[in-house]
N, C-alpha and C positions, 0 to 999 in steps of 0.2 A: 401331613397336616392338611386340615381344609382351606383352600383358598380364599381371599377374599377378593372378588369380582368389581372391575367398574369400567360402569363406559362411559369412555373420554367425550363423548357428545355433552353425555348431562354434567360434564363437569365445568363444561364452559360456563362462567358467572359464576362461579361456585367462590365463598368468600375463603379467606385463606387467616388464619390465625396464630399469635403467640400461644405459649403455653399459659401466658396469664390473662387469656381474653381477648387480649388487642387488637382487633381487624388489620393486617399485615397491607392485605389487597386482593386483586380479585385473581382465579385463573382466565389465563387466556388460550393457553396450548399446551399438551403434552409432548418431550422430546424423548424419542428411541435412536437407538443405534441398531441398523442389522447384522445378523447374525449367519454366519456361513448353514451350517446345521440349527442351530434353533431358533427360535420365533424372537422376533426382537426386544431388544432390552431397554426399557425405560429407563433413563439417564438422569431426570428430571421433570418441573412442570415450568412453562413462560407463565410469568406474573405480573400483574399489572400492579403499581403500587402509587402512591399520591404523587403528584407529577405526570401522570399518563406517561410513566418510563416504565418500561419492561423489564424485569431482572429473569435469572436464572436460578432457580431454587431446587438443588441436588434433591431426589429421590429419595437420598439417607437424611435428609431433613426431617421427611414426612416422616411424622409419630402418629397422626391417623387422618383416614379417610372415609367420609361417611356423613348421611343426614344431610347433605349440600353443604357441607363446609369441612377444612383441612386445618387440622393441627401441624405447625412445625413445631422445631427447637427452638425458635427466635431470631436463630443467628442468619442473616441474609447477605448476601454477597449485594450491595446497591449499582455496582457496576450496570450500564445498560447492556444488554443483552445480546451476544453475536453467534450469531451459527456458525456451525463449523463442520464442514466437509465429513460426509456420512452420517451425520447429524439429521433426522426427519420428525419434521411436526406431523404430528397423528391430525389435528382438525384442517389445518389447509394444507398440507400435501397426500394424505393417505384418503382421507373420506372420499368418495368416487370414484377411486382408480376403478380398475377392473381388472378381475381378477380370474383366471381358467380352474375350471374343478378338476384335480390328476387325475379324474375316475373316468374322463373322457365324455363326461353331459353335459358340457355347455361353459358359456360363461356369465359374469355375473357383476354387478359394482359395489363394492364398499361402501354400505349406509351407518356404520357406528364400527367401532372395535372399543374389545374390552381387554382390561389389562387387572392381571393377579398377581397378590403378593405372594411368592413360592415360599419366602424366607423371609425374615426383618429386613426390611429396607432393601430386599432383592424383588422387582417387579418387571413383570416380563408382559409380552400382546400374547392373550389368551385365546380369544373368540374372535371372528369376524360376522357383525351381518350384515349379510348381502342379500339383492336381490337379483333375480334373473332378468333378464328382458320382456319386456310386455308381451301378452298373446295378440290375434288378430283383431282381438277386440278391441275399437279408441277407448274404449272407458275400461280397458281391463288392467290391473297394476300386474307385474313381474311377481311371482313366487319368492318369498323371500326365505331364509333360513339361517342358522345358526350354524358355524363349522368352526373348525379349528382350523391353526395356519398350516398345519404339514399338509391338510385336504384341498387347499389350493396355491395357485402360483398366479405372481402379476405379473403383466404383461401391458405393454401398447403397440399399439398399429401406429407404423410411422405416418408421422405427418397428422395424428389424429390427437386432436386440445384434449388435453382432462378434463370428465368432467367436475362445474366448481358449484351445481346445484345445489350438492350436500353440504359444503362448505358456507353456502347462503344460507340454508336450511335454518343450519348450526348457529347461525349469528345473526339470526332476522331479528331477533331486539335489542342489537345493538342500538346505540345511539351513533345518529350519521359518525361524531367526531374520535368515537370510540373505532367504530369500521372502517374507519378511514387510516388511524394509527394501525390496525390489524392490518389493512392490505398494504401499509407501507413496508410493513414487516417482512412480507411475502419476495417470494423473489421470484423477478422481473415479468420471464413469463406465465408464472399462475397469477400475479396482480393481474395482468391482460389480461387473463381467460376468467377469473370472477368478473371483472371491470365487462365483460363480454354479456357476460349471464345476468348482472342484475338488472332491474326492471330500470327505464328511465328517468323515472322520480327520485329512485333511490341511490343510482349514481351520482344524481343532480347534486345531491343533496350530501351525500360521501365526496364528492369534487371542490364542494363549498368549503369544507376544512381540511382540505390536503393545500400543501404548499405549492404556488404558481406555478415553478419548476415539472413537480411530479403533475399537475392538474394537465399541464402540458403534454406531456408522456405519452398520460392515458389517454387525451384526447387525440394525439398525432398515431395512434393505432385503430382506432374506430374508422369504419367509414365516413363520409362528410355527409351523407342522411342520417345516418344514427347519431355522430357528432351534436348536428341540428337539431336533433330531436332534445337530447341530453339540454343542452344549453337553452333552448325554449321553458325546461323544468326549473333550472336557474334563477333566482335573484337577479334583476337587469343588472345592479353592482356587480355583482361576483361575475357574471356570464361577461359584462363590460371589463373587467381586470382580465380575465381571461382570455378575450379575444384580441385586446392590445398584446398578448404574450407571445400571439402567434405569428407568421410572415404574413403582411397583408395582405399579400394576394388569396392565401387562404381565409382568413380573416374576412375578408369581405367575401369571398363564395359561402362562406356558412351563413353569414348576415343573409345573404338571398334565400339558402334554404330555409331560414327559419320561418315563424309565423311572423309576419308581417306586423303586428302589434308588438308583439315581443322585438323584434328586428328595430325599432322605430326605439323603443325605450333603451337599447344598447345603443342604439347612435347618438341618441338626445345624451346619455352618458359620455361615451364616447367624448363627444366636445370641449369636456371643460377636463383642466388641467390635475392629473393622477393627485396631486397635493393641495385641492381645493374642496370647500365643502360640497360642490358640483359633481368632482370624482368621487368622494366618497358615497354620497348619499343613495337612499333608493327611491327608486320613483314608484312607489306601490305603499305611499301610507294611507291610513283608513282617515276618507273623506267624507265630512257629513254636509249638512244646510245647517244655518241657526236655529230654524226651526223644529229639526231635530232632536228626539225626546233622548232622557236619559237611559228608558228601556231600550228606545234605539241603537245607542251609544252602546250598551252594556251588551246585546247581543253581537254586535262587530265586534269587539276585540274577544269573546268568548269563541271566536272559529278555532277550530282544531289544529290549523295548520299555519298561524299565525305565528310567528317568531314575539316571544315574551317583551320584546324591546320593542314592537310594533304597536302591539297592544297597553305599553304605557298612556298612550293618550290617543286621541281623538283629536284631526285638525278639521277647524269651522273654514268655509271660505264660501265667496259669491259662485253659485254658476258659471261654467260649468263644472262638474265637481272627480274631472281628471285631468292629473300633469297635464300642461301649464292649466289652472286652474283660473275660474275666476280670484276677484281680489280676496289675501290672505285677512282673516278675520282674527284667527285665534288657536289657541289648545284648550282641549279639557281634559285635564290630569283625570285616569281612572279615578282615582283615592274619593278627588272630586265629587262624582257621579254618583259613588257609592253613598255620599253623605245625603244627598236631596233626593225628594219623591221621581218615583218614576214617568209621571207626565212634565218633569222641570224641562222645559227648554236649556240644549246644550249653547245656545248662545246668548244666555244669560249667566252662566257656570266660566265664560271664558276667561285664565289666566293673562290679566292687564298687565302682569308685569316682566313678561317675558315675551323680548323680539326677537321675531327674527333674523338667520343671516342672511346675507346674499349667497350667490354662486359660487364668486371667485373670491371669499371669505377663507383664505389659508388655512389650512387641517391645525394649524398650532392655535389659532384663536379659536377653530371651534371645540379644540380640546381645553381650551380655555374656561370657555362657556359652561361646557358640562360639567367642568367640573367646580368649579367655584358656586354653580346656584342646583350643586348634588341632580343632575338632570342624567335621563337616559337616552334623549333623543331633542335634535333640536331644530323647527324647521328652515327651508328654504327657499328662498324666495326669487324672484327673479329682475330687472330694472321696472317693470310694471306691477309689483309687490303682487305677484301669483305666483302660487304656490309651484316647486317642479319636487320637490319629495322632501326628505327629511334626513339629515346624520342620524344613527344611532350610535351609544358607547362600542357594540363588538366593530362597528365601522372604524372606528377611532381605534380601538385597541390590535384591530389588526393595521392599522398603517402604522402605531407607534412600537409595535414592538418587533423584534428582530424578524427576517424574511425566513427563516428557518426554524421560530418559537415551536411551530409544532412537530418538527422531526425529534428535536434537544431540545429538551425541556428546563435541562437538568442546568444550559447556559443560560438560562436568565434568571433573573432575579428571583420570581417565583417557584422555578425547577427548584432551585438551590435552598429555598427554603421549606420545599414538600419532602427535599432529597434527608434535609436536617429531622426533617419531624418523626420520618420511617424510620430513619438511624433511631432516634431517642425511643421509638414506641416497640421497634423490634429489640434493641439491643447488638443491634451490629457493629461489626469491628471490621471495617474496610480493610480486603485482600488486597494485597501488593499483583500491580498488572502480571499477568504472565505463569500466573500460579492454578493449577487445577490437582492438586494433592488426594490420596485416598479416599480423602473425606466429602468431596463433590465441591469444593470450592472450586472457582472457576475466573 
């Protein structure tokens, strides 16, 4: 029979489906088992499903595959997902290995493998492609080609990281929080060696939603230059949580290497007490004059790289117009802006009926505040009423809810009820722990 071919690259994102329509979840990885003589066997796909929980969805599920999207039978095991010894993900464990060609020409790294259905629901690793090593030329790419598994063997040189280029490759549009649950996934030291390879900003930014614990980890294996670097890319909140996590003697050596602006807005944090709106808040909201147009306005929170909860509003204050600021004036609610011509002065637009906290204003009253007058962010002030930054709600919802929310999902409130929803929309019948039966249940 003729095969039908696919590579486990492009299936990353690929959505995942009932037989009656229903978006199940996404994929996130292929698992194989190898094979003494032949090429390895697909056991299954890792799925991502409401919750940001991962399950395991048996091989003999899949009723088809194709167009960017996957048919199952429905039936989903919701259990969160564990690897098990001889168990290998095709996208972070296999993409970049390297691998020797038995013809004796060289060797070469794993950029995609593809996998074929032999038989119904029997799928095995068909193709690898790889590329060779670069020629003399800086600008010249590696030869790449198409082979089968018998035409080569993997191999490492001891002492030598995998590499996790491809692996980045494969998941550059992840969203940070999405990459971040991927490398938690990972074990231990290939987390390292992606956490190695990606760019600064974008570990920054994958560290910002990994839990304290793990954000720790990754950072006590970096060097304390690249550390510095990393942490400069940070949020002064998040990079201040993070540096309280560490021994202080380290702690305050990174403070040194950083930028000295950045270093300055971690210690201004720093100061005030993990459970006040002081610790919470960030000191980087968008600062205008009064005199400031609403074109003005509306071009600041339009930056690309602005987090959505920053961009709610616009704070008015006197000169000068950075943490501590001159005296605090005002907000101007987006929604605001969008209703008046574009030459309206923003400090004729400013919300009178919303004040400020202070500093050392406890995280329970400022969770108070948001949420009784439906707000996303609230500013803060200081005993001279100048401005030192703002609460937003994810600031408030990562203090309120468990220290582990993003490992288990599935133990709070809302795990439990995305876990409810994927029950009802697949049709799944929870396996009893301990069971992996013919049928791929696991």
């Amino acid at each position: 029979m003729s095969a039908t071919r696919v590579f486990v690259a492009r299936l990353a994102g690929c959505a995942v489906f009932d037989p009656a329509g229903d978006r199940v979840g996404k994929v996130r990885d292929v698992l194989v088992v190898y094979r003494k003589n032949d090429p390895p066997r697909v056991v299954g796909l890792i799925v991502e499903i409401p919750g940001k929980r991962r399950v395991f969805v048996s091989i003999g599920r899949v009723t088809s595959i194709g167009g960017g999207q996957i048919i199952t039978t429905g039936l989903i095991n919701l259990r969160r997902f564990e690897q098990r010894g001889g168990e290998v993900r095709v996208i972070a464990e296999m993409l970049g290995r390297k691998v020797l060609f038995n013809d004796g020409s060289g060797e070469a790294s794993i950029e995609d493998v593809a996998i074929a259905e032999r038989e119904p629901g029997e799928w095995e690793v068909d193709q690898l492609f790889v590329r060779r090593p670069k020629g003399a030329s800086p600008f010249s790419k590696g030869q790449s080609a198409y082979v089968t598994w018998r035409e080569v063997r993997e191999y490492a040189t001891k002492g030598e990281a995998q590499s996790a280029e491809q692996l980045i490759a494969t998941y550059s549009e992840l969203k940070p929080a999405d990459l971040a649950n991927t490398l938690l996934d990972l074990p231990v030291l290939r987390r390292q060696e992606v956490a190695e390879e990606l760019p600064d900003d974008r570990l920054a930014d994958v560290l910002e939603e990994m839990p304290e614990s793990d954000q720790v980890e990754i950072l006590a294996a970096l060097g304390d230059d690249r550390a510095a670097d990393v942490l400069d890319h940070m949020q002064p909140d998040d990079a201040a949580d993070l540096i309280a996590q560490l021994p202080e003697e380290r702690g305050e050596h990174l403070l040194e290497l950083m930028e000295p602006e950045e270093a300055d807005d971690v210690r201004f944090l720093l100061s005030y007490g993990p459970d006040t709106a002081g610790g919470l808040m960030t000191t980087e909201p968008i600062i205008v004059s009064a005199d400031a147009t609403v074109a003005e306005g509306l071009a600041l929170i339009r930056r690309h790289d602005l987090p959505p909860a920053l961009g709610a509003a616009v704070c008015v204050t006197l000169p000068p117009y950075e943490p501590p600021t001159g005296r605090f004036l005002g907000i101007v609610h987006f929604q605001r802006m969008l209703r008046y011509p574009p030459h309206e002065r923003l400090g004729t637009l400013i919300d009178q009926g919303l004040e400020p906290v202070r500093a050392d204003t406890s995280a329970a009253e400022v969770s108070r505040i948001l949420a009784s007058y439906d707000l996303v962010s609230v500013p803060v002030v200081d005993e001279k009423h100048r401005l030192v930054g703002v609460v937003t709600i994810d600031d408030v919802l990562d203090y309120l809810l468990p220290d582990d929310w993003r490992s288990h999902p599935e133990e709070t409130e809302v795990g439990r009820r995305a876990a409810a929803r994927a029950q009802l929309t697949t049709g799944s019948i929870p396996i009893p722990h301990g069971r992996r039966a013919g049928d791929g249940t696991r």
